[in-house]
C-alpha positions in Angstrom: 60.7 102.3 69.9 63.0 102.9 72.9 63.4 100.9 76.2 61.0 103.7 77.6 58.4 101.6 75.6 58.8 98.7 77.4 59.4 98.9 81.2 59.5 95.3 82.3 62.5 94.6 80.1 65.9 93.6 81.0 68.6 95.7 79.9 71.1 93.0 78.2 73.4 95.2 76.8 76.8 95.7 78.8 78.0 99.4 78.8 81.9 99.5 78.1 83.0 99.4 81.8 80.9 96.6 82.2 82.2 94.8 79.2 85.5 95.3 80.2 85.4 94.1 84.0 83.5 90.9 82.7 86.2 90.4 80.0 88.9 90.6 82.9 87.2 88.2 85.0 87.1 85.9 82.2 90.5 86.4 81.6 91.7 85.9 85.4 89.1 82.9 85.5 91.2 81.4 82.6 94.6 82.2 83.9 94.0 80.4 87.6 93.3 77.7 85.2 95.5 77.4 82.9 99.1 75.9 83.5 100.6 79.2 84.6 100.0 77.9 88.5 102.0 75.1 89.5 101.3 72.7 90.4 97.6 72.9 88.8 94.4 72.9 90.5 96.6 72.5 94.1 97.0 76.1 95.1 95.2 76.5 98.6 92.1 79.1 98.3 94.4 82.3 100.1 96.2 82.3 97.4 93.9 82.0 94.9 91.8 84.5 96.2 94.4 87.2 96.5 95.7 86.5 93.1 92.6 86.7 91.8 91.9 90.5 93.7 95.7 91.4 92.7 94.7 90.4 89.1 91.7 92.3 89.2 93.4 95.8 89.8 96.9 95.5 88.1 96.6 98.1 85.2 95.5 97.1 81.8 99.3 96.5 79.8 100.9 95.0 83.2 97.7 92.8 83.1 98.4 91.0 79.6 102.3 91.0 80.1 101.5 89.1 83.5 99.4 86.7 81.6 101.6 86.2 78.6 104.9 85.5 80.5 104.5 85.0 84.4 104.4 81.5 86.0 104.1 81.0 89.6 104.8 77.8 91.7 103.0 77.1 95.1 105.0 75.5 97.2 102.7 72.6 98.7 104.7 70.1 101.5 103.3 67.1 100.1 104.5 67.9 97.1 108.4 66.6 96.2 108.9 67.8 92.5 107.0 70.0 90.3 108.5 70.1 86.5 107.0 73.7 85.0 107.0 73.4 81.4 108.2 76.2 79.0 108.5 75.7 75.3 108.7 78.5 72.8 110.1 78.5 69.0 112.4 81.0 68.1 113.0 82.4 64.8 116.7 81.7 62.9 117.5 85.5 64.0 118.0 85.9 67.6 117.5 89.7 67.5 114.1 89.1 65.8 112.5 88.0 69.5 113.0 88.9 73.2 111.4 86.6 74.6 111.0 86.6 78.6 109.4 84.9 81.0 109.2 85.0 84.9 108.4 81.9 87.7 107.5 83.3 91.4 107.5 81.1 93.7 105.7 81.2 97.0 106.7 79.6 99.5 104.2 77.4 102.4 104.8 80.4 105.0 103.7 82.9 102.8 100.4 81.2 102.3 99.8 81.5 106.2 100.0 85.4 105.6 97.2 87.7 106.9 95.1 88.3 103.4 96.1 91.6 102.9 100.2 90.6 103.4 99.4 88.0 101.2 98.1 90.4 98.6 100.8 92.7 99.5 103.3 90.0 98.9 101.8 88.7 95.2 102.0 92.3 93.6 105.3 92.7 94.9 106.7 90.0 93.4 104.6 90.6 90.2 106.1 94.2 89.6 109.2 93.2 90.1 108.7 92.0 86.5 108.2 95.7 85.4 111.4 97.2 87.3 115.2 96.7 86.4 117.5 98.6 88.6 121.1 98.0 89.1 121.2 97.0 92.9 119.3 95.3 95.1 117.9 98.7 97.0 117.0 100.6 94.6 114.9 97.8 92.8 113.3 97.1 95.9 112.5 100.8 96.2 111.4 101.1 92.8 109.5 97.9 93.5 107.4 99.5 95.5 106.9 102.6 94.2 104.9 101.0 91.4 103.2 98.9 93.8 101.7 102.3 95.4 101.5 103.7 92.1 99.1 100.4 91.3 97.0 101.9 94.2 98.5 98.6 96.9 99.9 101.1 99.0 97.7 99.5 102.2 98.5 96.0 101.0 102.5 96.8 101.0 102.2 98.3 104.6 100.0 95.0 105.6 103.1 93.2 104.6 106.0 95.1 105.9 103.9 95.5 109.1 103.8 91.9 108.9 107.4 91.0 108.0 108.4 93.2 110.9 106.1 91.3 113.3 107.6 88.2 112.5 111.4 90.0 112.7 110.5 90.4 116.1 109.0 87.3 116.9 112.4 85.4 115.6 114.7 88.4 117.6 112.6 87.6 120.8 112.9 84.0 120.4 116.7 84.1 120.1 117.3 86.2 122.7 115.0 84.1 125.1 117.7 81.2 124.3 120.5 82.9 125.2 122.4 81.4 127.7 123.1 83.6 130.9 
């Protein structure tokens, strides 16, 4: 018999794709919950939603290196102290582990960022943890590179479009005070 034999049925089977986008969600579900967001449960919904859609379209391997060894904290003003845990055994040998780990923190005026910015903003910081240049430039530049190469090209341009707006803002605001 085949599914041809029986037309009213519903298909339960996931094909691979399928499979493997509810497997991510699963695993970004987890992450937003687990203690890798500081402090827990607190994060306003902007940033969990563009986490959440960063998450969703990092590539496979940067996906389960974020998740094994990136940390962020939100900064919240009503919070005065966050303590982030990190506890890891080593072996005797120190050459027998590298182990790494990252904290980004966002700050309260980045969670006031158009949504796209925002998003911009989180896979910035995040592929930082993929890029080690020797100066500040050229990390920033290879920074982004990946970012575009990750397919966030229009979320990098909503945030330096947005950076520069608020260059501008802070440069017209000076000047305005200015004494004559």
């Amino acid at each position: 018999m085949t599914e041809a034999d029986f037309p009213g049925r519903i298909r339960t089977e996931l094909s691979d794709k399928e499979a493997a986008d509810k497997t991510r969600k699963e695993d970004i579900n987890y992450y937003m919950w687990s203690d890798r967001i500081w402090p827990p449960g607190l994060a306003p919904p902007s940033f969990n939603k563009a986490l959440c859609q960063v998450l969703a379209r990092i590539p496979e391997d940067e996906f389960q290196e974020i998740c094994e060894s990136v940390w962020f904290i939100v900064y919240n003003p009503d919070i005065l102290a966050a303590n982030v845990p990190f506890e890891q055994i080593y072996p005797s040998h120190s050459d027998v582990w590298k182990v790494k780990f990252y904290t980004i923190v966002i700050y309260h005026e980045a969670l006031d960022f158009p949504h796209s910015a925002l998003m911009g903003l989180l896979v910035h910081e995040l592929a930082h943890c993929f890029v080690r240049e020797r100066d500040y430039f050229a990390d920033e530049e290879a920074t982004d590179a990946l970012v575009e190469l990750w397919g966030f090209k229009d979320e990098l341009k909503a945030l330096s479009e947005h950076k520069a707006h608020k260059a501008a803002q802070v440069l017209s605001a000076s000047s305005s005070e200015v004494p004559e």
